[in-house]
C-alpha positions as CSV (number, residue, x, y, z in Angstrom):
1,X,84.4,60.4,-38.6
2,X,81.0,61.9,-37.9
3,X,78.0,61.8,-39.6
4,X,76.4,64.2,-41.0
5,X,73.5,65.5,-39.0
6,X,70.7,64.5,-42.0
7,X,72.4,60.9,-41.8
8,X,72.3,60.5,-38.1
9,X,70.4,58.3,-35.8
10,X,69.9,60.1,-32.3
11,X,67.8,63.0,-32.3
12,X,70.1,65.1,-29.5
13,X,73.3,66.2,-29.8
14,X,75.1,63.9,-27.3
15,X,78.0,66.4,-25.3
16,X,81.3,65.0,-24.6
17,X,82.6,65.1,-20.9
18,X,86.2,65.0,-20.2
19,X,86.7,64.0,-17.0
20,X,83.5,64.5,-15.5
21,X,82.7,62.1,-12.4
22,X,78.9,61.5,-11.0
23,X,78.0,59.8,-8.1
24,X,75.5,56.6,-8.7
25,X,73.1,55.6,-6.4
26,X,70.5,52.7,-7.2
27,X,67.5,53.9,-6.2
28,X,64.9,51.1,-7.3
29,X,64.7,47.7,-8.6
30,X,61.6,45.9,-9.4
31,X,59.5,48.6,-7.7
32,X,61.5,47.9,-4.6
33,X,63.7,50.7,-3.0
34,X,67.0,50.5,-2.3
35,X,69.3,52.1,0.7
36,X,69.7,55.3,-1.1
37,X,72.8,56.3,1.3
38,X,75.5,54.2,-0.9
39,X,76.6,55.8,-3.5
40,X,79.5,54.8,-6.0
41,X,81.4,57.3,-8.3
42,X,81.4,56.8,-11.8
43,X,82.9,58.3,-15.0
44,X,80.1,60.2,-17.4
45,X,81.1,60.0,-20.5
46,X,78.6,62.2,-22.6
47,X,75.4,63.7,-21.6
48,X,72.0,64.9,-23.6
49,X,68.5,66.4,-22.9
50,X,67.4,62.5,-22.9
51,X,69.9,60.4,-21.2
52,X,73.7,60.1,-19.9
53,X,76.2,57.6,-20.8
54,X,78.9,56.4,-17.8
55,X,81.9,54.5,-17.5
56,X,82.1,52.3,-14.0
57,X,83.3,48.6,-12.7
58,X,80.0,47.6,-11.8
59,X,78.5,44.8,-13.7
60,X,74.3,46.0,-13.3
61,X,71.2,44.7,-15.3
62,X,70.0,46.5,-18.1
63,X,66.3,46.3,-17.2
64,X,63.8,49.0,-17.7
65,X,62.9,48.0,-13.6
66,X,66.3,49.4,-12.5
67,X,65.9,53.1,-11.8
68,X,69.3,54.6,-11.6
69,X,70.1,58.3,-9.9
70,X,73.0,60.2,-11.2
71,X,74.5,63.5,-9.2
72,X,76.9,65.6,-10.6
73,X,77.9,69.1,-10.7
74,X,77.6,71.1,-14.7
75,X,78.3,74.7,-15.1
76,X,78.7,75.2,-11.2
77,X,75.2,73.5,-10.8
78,X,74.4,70.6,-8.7
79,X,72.3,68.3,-11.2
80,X,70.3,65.7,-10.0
81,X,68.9,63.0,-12.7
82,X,67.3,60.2,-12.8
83,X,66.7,56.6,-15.6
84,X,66.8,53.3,-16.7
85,X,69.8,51.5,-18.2
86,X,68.8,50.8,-21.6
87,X,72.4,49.3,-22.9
88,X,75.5,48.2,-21.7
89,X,78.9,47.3,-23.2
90,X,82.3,45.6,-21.8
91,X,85.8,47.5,-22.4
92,X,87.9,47.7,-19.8
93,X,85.1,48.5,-17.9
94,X,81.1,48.4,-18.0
95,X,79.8,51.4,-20.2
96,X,76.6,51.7,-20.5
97,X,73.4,53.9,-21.9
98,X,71.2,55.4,-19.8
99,X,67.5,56.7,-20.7
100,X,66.0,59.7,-18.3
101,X,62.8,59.5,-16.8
102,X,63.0,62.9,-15.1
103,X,60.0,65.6,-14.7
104,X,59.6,68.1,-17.6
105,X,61.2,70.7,-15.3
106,X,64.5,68.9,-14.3
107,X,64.8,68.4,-18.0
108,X,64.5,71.3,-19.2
109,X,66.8,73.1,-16.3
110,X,69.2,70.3,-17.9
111,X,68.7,71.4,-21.4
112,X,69.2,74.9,-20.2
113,X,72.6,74.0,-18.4
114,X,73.6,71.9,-21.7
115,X,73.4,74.8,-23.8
116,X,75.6,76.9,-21.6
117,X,77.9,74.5,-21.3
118,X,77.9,74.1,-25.0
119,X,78.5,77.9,-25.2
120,X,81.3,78.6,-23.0
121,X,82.8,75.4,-24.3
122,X,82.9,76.4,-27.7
123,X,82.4,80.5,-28.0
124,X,83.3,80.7,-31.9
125,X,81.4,77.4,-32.8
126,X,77.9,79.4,-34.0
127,X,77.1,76.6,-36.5
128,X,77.4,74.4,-33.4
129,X,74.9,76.7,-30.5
130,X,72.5,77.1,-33.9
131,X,72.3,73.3,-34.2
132,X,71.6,72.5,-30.3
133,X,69.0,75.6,-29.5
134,X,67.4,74.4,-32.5
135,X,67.2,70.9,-31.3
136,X,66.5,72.1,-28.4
137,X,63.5,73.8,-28.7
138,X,62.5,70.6,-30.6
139,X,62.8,68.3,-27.6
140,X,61.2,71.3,-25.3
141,X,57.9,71.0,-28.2
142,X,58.1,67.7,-27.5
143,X,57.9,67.2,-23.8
144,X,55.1,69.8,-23.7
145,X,53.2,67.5,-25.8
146,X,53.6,64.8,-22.9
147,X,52.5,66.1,-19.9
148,X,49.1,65.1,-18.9
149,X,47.4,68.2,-17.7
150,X,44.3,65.8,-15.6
151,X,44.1,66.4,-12.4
């Protein structure tokens, strides 16, 4: 059972994806970059305006020095992300947690796409599209605060 939203943890509403595959590439680990040509698919599992979590057989380090690049296709839009695993569990297979470290821009075309998503996905859910835009526009506040405008 959910919690309530006042009782929860995360500060983004994570999005279930049924079915939706991504292709993984590793791009860099331990500042060293890696052949960026192999790619493996992988199983997302949910997505947010921060970070991703996948389903795959690969066994890989959960180190803030392993920069992991995710491509995958929402509301008829290639998406591009990039981030660092920052947890990982065994079921069958290897799930793990994935933080981004993407650009304010690529985030917020993200958030944009999310809310769609959330929209078509749910068209009589108001409560629902109230909550995320709200949340939204939170996390949009927020990553204005970081960018450093020195040139």
């Amino acid at each position: 059972m959910a919690l309530p939203l006042s009782r929860q943890k995360r500060k983004f509403v994570r999005i279930k994806l049924q079915g939706q595959e991504a292709l993984l590439n590793i791009i860099s680990f331990e500042g060293k970059l890696v052949d960026a040509a192999k790619s493996k698919p992988v199983m997302l599992i949910d997505i947010s305006p921060k970070g991703l979590c996948f389903e795959s057989d690969l066994k890989l380090p959960v180190d803030n020095q392993l920069k992991l690049g995710f491509s995958f296709q929402l509301m008829n839009t290639d998406c591009q992300v990039q981030g660092n695993p920052v947890w990982r569990r065994k079921n069958q297979l290897w799930q793990y947690g994935v933080v981004f470290t993407d650009t304010y821009h690529q985030s917020s075309l993200l958030n944009l796409l999310l809310k769609e998503y959330v929209r078509k996905a749910c068209p009589d859910s108001r409560i629902v599209h109230e909550m995320y835009r709200r949340l939204a526009a939170q996390y949009e506040k927020e990553l204005r605060w970081q960018i450093d405008y020195r040139v």
